[in-house]
Backbone as CSV, one residue per row, in Angstrom:
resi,resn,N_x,N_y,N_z,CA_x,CA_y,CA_z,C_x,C_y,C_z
1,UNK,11.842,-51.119,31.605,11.663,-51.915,30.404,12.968,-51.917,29.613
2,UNK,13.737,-53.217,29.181,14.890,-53.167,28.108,14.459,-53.240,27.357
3,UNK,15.226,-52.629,26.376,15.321,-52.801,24.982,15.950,-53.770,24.303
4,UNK,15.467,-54.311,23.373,16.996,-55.495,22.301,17.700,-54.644,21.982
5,UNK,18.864,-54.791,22.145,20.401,-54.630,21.120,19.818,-54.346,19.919
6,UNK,19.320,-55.452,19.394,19.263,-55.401,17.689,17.977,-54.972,17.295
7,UNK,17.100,-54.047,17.978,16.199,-53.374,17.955,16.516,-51.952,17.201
8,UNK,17.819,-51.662,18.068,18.471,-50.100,17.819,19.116,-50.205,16.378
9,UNK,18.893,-49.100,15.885,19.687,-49.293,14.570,21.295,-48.978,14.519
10,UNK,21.467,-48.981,14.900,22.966,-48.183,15.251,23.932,-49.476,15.577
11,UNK,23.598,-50.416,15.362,23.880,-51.832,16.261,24.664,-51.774,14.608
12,UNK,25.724,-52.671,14.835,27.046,-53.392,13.576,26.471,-54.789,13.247
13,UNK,25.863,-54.911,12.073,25.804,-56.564,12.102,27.210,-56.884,10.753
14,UNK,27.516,-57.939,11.469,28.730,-58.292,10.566,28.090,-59.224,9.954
15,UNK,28.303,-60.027,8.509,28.235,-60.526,7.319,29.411,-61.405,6.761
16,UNK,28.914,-61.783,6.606,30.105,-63.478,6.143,30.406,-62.369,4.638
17,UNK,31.459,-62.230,4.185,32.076,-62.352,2.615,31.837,-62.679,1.648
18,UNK,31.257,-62.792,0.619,31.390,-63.677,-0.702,32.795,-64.086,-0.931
19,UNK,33.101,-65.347,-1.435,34.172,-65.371,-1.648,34.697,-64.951,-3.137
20,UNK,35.733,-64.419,-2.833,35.915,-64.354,-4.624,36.432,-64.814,-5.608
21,UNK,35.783,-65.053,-6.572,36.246,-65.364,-7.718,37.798,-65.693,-8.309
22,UNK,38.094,-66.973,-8.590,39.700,-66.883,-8.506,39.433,-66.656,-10.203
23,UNK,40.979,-66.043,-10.712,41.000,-65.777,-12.049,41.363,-66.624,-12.896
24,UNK,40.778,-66.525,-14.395,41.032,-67.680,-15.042,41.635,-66.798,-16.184
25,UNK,42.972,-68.066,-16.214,44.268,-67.324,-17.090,43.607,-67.992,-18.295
26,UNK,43.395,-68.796,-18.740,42.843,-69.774,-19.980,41.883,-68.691,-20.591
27,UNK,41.200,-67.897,-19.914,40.151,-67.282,-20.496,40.539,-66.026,-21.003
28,UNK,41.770,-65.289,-20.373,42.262,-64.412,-20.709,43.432,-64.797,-21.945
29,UNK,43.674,-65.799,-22.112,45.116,-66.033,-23.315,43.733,-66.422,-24.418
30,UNK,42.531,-66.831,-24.213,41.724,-67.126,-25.379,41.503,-65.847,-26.121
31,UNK,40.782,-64.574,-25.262,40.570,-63.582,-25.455,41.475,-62.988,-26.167
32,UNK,43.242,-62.890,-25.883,44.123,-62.012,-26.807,43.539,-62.973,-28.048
33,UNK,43.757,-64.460,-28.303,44.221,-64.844,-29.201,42.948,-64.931,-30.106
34,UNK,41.720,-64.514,-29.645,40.786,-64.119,-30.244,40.831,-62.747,-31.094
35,UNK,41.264,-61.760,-30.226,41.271,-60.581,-30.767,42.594,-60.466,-32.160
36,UNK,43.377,-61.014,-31.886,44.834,-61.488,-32.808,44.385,-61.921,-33.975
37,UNK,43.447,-62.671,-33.360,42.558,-63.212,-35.063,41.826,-62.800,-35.639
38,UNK,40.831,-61.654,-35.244,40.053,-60.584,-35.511,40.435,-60.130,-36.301
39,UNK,41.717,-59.342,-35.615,42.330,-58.437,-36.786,42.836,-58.882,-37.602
40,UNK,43.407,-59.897,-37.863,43.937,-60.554,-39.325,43.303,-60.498,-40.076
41,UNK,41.858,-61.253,-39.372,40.662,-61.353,-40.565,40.429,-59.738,-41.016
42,UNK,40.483,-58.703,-40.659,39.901,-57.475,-41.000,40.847,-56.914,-41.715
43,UNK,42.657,-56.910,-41.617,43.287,-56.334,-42.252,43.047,-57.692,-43.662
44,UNK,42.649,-58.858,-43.239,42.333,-59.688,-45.052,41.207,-58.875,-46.158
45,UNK,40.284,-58.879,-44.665,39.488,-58.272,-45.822,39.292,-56.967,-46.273
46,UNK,40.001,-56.006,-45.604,40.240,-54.751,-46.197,41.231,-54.668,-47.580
47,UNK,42.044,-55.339,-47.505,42.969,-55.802,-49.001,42.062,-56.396,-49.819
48,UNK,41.580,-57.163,-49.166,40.797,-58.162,-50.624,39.645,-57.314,-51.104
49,UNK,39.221,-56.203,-50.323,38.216,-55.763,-51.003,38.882,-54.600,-51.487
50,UNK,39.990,-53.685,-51.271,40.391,-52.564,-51.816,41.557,-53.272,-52.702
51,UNK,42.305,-54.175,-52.277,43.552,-54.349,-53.525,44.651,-54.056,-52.864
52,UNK,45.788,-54.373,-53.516,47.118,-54.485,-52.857,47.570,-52.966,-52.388
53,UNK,48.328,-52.660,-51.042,48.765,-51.801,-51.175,50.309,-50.857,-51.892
54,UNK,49.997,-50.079,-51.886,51.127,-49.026,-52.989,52.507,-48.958,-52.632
């Protein structure tokens, strides 16, 4: 009596890849220039609510 190949566990099944993801530069220059603006706004409103510094 044979057995299947792919009966045995020990058998390699190979798998196609996902492909990956290409990178997006646009999304990364938004992000600094998001964060750039963050902090402006936070060093504004730390002055405006404490007052000029010394």
């Amino acid at each position: 009596m044979k057995q299947d190949p792919q009966a045995n566990g020990n058998v390699v099944k190979f798998r196609k890849r996902k492909p990956q993801k290409t990178p997006r530069p646009g999304l990364r220059k938004f992000l600094t220039a998001m964060c750039v603006v963050m902090a402006l706004v936070a060093v504004w409103a730390y002055f405006a609510s404490v007052g000029k510094p010394l």
